[in-house]
N, C-alpha and C positions, 0 to 999 in steps of 0.2 A: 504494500500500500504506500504511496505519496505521501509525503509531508504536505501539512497543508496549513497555510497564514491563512492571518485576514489581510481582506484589502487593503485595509488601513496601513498595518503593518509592510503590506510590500511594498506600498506608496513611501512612509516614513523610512526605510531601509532599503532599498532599493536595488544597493550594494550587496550586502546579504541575503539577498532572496538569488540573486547572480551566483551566490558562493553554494545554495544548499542546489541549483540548479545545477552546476557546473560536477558535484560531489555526488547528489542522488540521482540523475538523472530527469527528475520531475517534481513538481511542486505544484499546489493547487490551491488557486485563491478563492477562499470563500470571503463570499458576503451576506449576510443574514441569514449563515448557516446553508448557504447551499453553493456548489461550486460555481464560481460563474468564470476561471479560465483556471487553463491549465502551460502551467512553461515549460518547456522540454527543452533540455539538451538537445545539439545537433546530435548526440551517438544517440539519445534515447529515439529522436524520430527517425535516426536511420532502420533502427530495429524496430521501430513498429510499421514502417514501408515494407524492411525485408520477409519479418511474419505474414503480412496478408500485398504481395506483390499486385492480387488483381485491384482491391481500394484503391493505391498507389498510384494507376493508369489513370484513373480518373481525377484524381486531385490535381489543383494547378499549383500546387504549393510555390511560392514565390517566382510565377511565372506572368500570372495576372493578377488586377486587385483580388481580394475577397469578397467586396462589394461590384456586383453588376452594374458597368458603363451606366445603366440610362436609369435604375435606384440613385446613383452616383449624381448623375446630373438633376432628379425629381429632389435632389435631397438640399441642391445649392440655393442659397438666398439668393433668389429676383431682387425681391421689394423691398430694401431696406428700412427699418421704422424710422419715421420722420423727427425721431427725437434724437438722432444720432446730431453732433453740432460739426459740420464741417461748411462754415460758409468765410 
């Protein structure tokens, strides 16, 4: 099983969540008790590519965003609120 922080804590130490990454292979940050990511070593996700090869085909893993092109663009401020002072 993963070592696993809070959010909070990998935000405030940052450095050290690097260290138990680099060490365990994997860490898991929870936030109000439920995982919401997980950090892997580049060896930890070499070996979870090399166990299941056909996953692996399909993932773009840093090859394209994670976010789809046109989410990506539905997701950009148009309209900026008119309280912004730039005159």
């Amino acid at each position: 099983m993963a070592k696993q922080i809070s959010a909070t804590d990998a935000k405030n130490n940052f450095g050290g969540l690097l260290e138990d990454v680099a060490a365990l292979g994997r860490v898991d940050v929870v936030r109000h008790g439920r995982v919401v990511a997980m950090v892997l070593s580049p060896r930890a996700f070499e070996a979870s590519v090399a166990a299941n090869p056909a996953a692996a085909q399909n993932d773009v893993w840093g090859k394209n965003h994670m976010i789809p092109p046109s989410a990506a663009r539905a997701a950009r401020m148009l309209n900026r609120p008119s309280t912004f002072d730039e005159e």
